[in-house]
Every structure is written in C-alpha cells, then in structure tokens.
C-alpha positions in Angstrom: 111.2 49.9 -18.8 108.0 49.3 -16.8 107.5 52.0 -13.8 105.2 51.9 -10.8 104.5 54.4 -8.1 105.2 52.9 -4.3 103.0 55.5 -2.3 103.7 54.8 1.8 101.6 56.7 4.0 103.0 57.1 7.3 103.2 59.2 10.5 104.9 62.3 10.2 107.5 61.4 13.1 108.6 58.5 10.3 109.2 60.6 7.4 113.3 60.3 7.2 113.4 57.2 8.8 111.2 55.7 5.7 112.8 57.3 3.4 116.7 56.2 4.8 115.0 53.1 4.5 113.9 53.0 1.2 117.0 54.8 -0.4 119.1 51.8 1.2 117.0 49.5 -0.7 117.5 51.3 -3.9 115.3 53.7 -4.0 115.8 57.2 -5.8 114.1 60.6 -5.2 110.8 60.9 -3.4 107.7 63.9 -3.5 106.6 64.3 0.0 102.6 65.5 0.5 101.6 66.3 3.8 98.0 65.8 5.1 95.8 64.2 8.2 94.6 60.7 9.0 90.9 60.5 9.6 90.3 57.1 10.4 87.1 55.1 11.5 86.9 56.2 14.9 86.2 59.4 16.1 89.3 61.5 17.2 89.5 63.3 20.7 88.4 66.8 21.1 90.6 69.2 22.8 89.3 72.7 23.8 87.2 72.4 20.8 89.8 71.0 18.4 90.0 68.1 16.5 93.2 66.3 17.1 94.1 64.3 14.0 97.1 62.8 13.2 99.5 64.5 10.9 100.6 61.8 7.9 103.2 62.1 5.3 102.5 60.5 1.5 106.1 59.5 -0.1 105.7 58.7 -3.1 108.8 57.0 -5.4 109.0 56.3 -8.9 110.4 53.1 -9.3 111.2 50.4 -11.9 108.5 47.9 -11.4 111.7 45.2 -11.0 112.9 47.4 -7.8 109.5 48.3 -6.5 108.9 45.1 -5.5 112.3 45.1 -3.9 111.5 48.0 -2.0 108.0 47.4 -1.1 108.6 44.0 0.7 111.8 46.1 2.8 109.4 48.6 3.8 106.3 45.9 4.7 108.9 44.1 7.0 111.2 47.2 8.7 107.7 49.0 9.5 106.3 45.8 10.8 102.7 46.3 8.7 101.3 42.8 8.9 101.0 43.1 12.9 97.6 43.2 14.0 98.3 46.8 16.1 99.6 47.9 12.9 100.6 51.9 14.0 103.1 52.5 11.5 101.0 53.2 8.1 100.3 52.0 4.7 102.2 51.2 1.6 100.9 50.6 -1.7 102.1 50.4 -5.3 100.4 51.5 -8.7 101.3 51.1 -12.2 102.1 53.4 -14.3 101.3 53.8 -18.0 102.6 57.2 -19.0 105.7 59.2 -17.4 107.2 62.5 -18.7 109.5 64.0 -16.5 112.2 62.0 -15.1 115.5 62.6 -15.2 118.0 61.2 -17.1 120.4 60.9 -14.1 118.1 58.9 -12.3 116.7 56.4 -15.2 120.3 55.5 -16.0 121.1 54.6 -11.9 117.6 52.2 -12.2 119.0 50.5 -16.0 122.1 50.4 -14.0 121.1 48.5 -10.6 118.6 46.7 -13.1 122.0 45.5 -14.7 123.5 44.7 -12.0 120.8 42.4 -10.6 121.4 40.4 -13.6 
C-alpha cells in the first residue's frame, strides 16, 4: 500500500473544524504542530509586539487512494481556490518509508480501500 502525507495548514480557530472534516471523509489520526504565519507583508505592531497569526499543521497519513479523496473535500469545504483565500493551505507528499503505524488503523484504510471496490 502506497501512503502519502496530506499536511493542511490552517488558522488555529479551524483546527477541530478541519479535522471533523477530514475524519468524515475517511481520514484517521492526525499530529497537530503549532506555529506562526509570517507572510509577505509586514504584520502590525502593537505596543512593540509583533502580532502574527497563530497556524496549526495537521498532518494525516493516508493511503494515497484516500488522500486524494480527502484532499479535494478539504480544497472545496475551506473554499481555497477563492482569490481572498483566508482559510490556509493544504498539500500532500509521498511517502517512501513508514515505521510506526498501527495495525488498527492500516486494517480500517485496507478496509475502506475494499470497500471502495
């Protein structure tokens, strides 16, 4: 079985709300990062702080087969090909070497894999 990573990096305030969403489409766990957007325009200053937006990373490890699945719910429910596009990124990677996974969740993928069939 083929795997790729689905990273989405989005607004903090959208954490659950992207990860019900992706779970619905047949998503399994998730590893949340936390960090800060610094984009290409300067951010406002505030008593001599930077304000920069807090981001969360989700990243899934999925069956390439349901990746794609999940990927194209994601693009449309957070509305990422409008030009004022405030919701984040999402990107997927291949994988060429996993160690780690557990059974549990390999056989629910060969499962919904099955399924699809």
């Amino acid at each position: 079985m083929q795997f790729t990573v689905l990273a989405a990096i989005i607004p903090d305030a959208q954490e659950e709300s992207v990860i019900e969403i992706a779970k619905k489409a047949g998503a399994g766990s998730v590893t949340i990062l936390h960090g800060k957007n610094i984009g290409l325009k300067e951010k406002k200053v505030f008593f001599g702080l930077t304000l920069e937006e807090n981001v969360s990373v989700l990243l899934f490890i999925l069956p390439k087969k349901i990746s794609i699945t999940i990927f194209k719910t994601l693009k449309k429910e957070l509305k990422l090909d409008e030009k004022e596009n405030k919701n984040g990124i999402i990107l997927t990677f291949a994988l060429s070497h996993l160690a780690g996974m557990e059974d549990e969740e390999i056989e629910l993928f060969e499962e919904e894999i099955i399924n699809d069939l």
